[in-house]
C-alpha positions as CSV (number, residue, x, y, z in Angstrom):
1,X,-4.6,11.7,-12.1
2,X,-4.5,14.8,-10.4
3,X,-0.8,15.6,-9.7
4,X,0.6,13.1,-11.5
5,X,-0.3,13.3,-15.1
6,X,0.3,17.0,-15.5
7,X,3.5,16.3,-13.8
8,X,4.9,14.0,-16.8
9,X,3.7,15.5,-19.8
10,X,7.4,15.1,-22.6
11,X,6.4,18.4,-24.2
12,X,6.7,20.6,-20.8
13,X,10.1,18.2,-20.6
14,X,11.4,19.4,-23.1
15,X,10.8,22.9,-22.5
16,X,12.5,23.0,-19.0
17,X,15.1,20.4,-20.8
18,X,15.5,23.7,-23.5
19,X,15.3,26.1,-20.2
20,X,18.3,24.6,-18.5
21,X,20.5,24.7,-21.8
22,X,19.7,28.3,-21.8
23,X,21.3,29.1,-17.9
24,X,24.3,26.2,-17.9
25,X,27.9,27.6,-18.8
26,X,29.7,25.2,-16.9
27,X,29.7,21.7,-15.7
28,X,28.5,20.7,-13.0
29,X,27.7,17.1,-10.7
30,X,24.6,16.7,-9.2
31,X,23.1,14.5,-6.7
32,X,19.6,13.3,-5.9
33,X,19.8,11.5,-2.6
34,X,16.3,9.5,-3.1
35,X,16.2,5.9,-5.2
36,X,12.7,6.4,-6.3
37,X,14.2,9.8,-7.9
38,X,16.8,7.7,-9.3
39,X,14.7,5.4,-10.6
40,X,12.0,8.5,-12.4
41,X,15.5,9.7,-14.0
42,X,16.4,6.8,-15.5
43,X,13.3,5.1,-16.9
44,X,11.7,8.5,-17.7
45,X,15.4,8.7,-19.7
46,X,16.5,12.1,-18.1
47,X,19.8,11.6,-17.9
48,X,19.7,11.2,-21.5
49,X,17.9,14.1,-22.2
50,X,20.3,17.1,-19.9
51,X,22.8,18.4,-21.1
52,X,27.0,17.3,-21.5
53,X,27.4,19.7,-18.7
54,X,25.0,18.1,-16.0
55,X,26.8,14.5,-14.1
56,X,24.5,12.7,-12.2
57,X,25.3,11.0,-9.3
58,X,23.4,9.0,-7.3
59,X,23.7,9.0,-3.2
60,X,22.2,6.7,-0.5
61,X,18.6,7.3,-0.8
62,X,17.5,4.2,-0.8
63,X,16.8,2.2,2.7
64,X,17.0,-1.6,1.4
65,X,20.8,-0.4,0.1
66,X,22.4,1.3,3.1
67,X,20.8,-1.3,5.5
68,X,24.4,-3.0,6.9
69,X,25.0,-6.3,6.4
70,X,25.7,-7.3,9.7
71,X,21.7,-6.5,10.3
72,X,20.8,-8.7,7.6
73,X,22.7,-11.4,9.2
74,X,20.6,-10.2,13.2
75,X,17.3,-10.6,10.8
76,X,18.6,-14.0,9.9
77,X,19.4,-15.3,12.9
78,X,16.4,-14.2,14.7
79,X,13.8,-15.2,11.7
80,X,15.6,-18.6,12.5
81,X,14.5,-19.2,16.0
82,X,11.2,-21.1,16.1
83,X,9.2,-19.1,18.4
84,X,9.9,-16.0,16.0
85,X,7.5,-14.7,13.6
86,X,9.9,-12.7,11.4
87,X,7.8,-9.4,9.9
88,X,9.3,-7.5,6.9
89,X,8.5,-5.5,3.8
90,X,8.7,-7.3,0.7
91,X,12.3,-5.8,-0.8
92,X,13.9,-6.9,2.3
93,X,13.4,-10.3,1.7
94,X,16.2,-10.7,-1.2
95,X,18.4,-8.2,0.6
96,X,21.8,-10.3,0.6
97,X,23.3,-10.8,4.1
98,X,27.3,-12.8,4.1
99,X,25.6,-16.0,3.4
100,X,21.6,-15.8,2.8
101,X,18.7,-14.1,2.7
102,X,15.5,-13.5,4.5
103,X,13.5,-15.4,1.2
104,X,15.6,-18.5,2.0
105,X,14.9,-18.6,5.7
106,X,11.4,-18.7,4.7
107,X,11.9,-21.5,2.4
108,X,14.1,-23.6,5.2
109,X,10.9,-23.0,7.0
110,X,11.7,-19.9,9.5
111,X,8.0,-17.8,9.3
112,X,9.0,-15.2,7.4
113,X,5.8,-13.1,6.8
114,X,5.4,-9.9,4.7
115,X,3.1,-7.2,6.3
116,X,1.8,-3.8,4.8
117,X,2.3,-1.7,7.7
118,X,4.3,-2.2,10.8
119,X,0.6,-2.2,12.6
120,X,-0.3,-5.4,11.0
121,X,2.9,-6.6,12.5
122,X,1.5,-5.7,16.0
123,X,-2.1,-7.2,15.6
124,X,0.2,-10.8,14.9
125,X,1.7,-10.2,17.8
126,X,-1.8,-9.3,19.5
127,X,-3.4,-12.8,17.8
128,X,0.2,-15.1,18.4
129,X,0.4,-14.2,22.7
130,X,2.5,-17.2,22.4
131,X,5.0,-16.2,20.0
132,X,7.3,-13.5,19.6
133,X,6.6,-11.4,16.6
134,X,9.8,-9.2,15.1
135,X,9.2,-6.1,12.6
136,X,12.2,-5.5,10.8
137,X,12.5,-1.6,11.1
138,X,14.4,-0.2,7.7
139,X,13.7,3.4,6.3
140,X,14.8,7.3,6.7
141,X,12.5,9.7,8.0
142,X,9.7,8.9,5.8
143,X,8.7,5.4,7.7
144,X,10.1,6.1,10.7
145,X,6.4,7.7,12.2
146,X,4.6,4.5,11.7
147,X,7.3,2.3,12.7
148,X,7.2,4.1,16.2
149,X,3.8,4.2,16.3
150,X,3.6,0.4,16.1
151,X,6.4,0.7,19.2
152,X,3.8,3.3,21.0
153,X,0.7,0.6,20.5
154,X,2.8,-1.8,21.3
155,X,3.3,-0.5,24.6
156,X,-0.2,1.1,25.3
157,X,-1.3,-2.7,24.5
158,X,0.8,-4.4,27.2
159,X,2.7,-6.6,24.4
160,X,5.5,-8.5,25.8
161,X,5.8,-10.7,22.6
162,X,6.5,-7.5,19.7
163,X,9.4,-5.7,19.2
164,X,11.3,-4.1,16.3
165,X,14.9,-5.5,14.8
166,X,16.0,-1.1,13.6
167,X,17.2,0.1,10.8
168,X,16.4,3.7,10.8
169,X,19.3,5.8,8.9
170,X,18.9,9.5,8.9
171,X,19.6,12.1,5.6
172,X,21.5,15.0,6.5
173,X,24.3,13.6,8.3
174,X,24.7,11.2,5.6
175,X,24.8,14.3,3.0
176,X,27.3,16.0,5.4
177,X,29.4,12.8,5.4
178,X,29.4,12.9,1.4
179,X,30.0,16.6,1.7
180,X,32.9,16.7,3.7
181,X,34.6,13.7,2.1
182,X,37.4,15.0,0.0
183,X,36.9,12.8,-2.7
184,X,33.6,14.2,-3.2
185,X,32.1,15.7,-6.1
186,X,28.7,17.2,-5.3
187,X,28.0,20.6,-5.9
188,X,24.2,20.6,-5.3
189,X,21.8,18.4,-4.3
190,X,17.9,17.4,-5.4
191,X,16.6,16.6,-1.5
192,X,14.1,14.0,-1.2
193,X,10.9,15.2,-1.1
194,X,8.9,12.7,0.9
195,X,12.0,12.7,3.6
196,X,11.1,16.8,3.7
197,X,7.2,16.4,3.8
198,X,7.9,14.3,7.7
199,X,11.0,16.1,8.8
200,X,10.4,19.9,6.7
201,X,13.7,21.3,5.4
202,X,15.1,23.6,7.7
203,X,17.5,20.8,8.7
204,X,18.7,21.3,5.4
205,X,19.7,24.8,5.9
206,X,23.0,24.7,8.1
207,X,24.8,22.2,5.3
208,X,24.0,24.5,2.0
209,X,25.3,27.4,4.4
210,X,28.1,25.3,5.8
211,X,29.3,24.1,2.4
212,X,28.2,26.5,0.1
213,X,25.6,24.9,-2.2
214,X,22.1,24.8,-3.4
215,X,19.7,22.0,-2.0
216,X,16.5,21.8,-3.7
217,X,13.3,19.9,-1.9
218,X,12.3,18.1,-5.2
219,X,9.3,15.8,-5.6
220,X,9.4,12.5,-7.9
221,X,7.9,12.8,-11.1
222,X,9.7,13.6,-14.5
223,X,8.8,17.6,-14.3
224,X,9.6,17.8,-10.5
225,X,13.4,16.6,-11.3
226,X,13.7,18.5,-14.3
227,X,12.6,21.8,-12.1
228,X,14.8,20.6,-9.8
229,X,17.8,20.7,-12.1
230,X,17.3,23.9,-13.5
231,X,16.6,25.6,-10.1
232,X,19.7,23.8,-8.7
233,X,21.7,24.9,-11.9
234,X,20.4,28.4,-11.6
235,X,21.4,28.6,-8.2
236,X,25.1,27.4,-9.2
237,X,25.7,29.7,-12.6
238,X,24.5,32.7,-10.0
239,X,26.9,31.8,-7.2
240,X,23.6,31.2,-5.1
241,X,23.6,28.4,-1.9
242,X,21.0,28.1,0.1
243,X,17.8,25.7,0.3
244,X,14.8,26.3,-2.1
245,X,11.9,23.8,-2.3
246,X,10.4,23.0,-5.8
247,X,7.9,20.2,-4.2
248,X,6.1,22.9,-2.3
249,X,2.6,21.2,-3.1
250,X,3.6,18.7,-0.3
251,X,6.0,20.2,1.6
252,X,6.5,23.2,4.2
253,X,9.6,24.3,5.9
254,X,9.0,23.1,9.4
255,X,7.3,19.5,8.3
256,X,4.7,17.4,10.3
257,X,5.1,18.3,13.7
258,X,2.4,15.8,15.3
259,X,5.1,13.1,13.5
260,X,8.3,15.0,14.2
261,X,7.1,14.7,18.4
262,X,6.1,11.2,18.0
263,X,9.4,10.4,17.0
264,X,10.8,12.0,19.7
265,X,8.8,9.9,21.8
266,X,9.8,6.7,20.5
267,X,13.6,7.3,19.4
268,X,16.6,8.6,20.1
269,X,19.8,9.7,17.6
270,X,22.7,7.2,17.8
271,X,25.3,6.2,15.3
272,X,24.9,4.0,13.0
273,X,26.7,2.2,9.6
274,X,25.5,2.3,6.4
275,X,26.5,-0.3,4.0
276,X,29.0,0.0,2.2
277,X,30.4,3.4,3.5
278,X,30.6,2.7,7.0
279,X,29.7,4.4,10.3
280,X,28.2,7.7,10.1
281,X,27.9,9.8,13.5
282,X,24.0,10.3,14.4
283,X,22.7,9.3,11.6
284,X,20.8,6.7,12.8
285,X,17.1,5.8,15.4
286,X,17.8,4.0,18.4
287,X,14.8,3.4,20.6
288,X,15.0,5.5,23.9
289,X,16.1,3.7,26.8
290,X,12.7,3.6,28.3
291,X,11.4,1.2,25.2
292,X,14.3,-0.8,25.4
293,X,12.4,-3.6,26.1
294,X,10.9,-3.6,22.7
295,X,14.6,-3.5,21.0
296,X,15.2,-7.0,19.3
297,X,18.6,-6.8,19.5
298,X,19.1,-7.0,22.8
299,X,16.1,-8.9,23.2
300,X,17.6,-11.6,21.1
301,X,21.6,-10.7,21.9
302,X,22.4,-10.7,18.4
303,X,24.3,-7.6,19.1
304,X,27.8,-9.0,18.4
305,X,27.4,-10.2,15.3
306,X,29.2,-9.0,12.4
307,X,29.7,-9.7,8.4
308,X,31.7,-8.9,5.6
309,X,30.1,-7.5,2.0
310,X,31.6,-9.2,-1.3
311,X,34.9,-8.3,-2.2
312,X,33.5,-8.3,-5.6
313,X,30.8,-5.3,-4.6
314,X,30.9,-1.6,-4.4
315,X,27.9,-0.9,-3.7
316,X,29.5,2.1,-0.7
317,X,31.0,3.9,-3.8
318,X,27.9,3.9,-6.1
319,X,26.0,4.9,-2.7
320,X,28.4,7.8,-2.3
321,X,28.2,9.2,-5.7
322,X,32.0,8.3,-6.2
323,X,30.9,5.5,-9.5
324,X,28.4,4.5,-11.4
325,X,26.6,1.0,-11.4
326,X,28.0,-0.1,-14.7
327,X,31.4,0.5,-13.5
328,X,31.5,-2.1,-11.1
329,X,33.2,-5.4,-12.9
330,X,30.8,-7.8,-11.5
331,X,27.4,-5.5,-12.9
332,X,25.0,-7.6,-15.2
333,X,27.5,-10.6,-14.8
334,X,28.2,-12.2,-11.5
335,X,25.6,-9.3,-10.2
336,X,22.1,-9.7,-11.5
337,X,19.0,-8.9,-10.0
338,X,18.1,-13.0,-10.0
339,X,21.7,-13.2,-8.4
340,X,22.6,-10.2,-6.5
341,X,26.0,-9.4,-4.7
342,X,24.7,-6.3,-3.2
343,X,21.8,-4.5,-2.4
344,X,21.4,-2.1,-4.9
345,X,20.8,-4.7,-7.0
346,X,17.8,-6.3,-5.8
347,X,15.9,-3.4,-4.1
348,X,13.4,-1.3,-6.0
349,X,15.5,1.2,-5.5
350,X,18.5,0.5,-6.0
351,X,20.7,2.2,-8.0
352,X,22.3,-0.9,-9.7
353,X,18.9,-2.0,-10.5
354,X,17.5,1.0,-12.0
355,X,20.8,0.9,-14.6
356,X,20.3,-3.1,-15.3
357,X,16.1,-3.1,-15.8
358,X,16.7,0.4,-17.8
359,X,19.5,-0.7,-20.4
360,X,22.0,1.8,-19.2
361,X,24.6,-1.1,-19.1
362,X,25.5,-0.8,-22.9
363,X,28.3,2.0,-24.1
364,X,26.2,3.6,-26.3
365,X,22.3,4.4,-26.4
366,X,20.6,5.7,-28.8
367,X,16.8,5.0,-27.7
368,X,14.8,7.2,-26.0
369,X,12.0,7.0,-24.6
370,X,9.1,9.3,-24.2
371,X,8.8,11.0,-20.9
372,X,5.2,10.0,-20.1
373,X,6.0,6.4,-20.6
């Protein structure tokens, strides 16, 4: 497949693998702020493959895992009310909240429905007039386009019954956040590619100058993270900051524009928490005050709720890059995918996961497995 195949091929792996040997002199951490990046580097088995020098760490690129619990627990008591028809994405459905999950709210007999788009969640509400049908909102940039243009048909429709329970979390201020902590230990970062194709990455370009570091646009497949690495290690070994954009078949500086001003339209930047590492100044969607009526929150006043994550999880320091999943005490024992204690855990991509389906649990490996797999 065009794009793809050429994209994982182990002998042109190797060769960049052999490439960033030859330009590393010191160590260095990088971090990739995308779970389905994380998830290529560790079933593809590059983390195996760099060299002593490279750490990776892994940041909070993935939406199911930075989604707070206290909006699991609004999702839970909305999908309980009987006139609701609860709308989510599949990985949401296992997300943990302080008790329960969406999946068993469905199986106490809430109508908990999975949809494919947050469109199909406005036809229900267009075929239901006498129920009111929720979307559960949860993404970065990437989804946030289609989730407000179910909002915008929505309202060109007249609907009185749809609104949207929002999740929306944003990626630079969260990579300023991890930049300016002081435990921090990023010196570059791989920027997610499909994030950059909505939002471009000139966005990108006041951190790398602020902070002095390279941030690469990187795309998803084997070859697109190992290019990534070496342009990101070049940058470092020549004292270089700056961004530079290796997915450049899918991605321009200044983005989708026609999706950039329908977000405008639809949202507003507000602050918002992040599971596990806490509030984060405008890093989040709000809906503007003029589509208030389609907010679920307030709709349902399950504002004021709050929760508290397991004692036992740490999900907020994996997300930050501060540990890795197998040194949390509970990984692959009390925390299983069948029996999660966090979200990284259970979402498809989730950091915890990727480590538990992938065998990077044990203290040694000595498998590994072709790149093309």
């Amino acid at each position: 497949m065009r794009f793809v195949d050429e994209y994982r091929q182990e002998a042109d792996a190797r060769k960049f693998v052999e490439a960033i040997r030859g330009v590393i002199r010191r160590p260095w951490h990088l971090m990739e702020i995308c779970g389905g990046q994380t998830h290529t580097l560790i079933k593809s088995g590059i983390d195996r493959l760099l060299p002593d020098e490279i750490t990776l760490v892994h940041g909070p690129g993935c939406p199911v895992c930075v989604t707070p619990i206290e909006q699991i627990e609004r999702a839970i008591v909305i999908a309980r009310r009987p006139e609701v028809i609860f709308t989510s994405f599949g990985d949401m459905l296992r997300v943990p909240g302080a008790t329960s999950d969406l999946l068993s709210v469905k199986s106490e007999g809430g109508d908990v429905r999975i949809v494919y788009s947050p469109l199909d969640a406005v036809r229900l509400a267009e075929q239901n007039p006498d129920r009111q049908v929720v979307f559960f909102a949860v993404g970065f940039e990437t989804t946030a386009p289609a989730n407000a243009m179910a909002v915008w048909a929505a309202q060109e429709k007249g609907l009185e019954n749809f609104s949207v329970l929002s999740s929306h979390v944003l990626v630079p201020p969260a990579m300023e956040a991890i930049l300016s902590s002081r435990e921090s230990r990023v010196q570059g970062f791989l920027a997610a590619g499909h994030v950059c194709a909505v939002m471009g990455y000139w966005e990108y370009e006041p951190l790398a100058e602020k902070y002095r570091i390279p941030i690469v646009v990187t795309g998803f497949e084997p070859l697109d993270l190992l290019q990534g690495v070496f342009m990101t290690v070049t940058a470092l070994e020549e004292g270089r900051w700056g961004v530079e954009n290796q997915y450049a078949r899918s991605v321009q500086r200044d983005g989708n524009q026609p999706a950039q001003d329908l977000l405008k339209k639809v949202f507003r930047t507000c602050d918002r928490a992040w599971r596990g590492i806490g509030e984060i100044p405008n890093s989040g969607l709000a809906l503007r005050p003029e589509l208030e009526r389609f907010d679920a929150e307030k709709r349902f006043a399950v504002e004021g709720i709050e929760a508290e994550e397991s004692p036992d999880c740490i999900a907020g320091e994996i997300l930050q890059g501060l540990k890795k999943p197998q040194e949390c005490s509970a990984f692959g024992g009390r925390c299983t995918p069948e029996h999660p204690l966090g979200a990284p855990m259970v979402s498809s991509e989730g950091a915890c996961a990727a480590y538990f389906q992938y065998g990077r649990a044990e203290a040694i490996l000595t498998a590994m497995p072709a790149i093309d797999e």
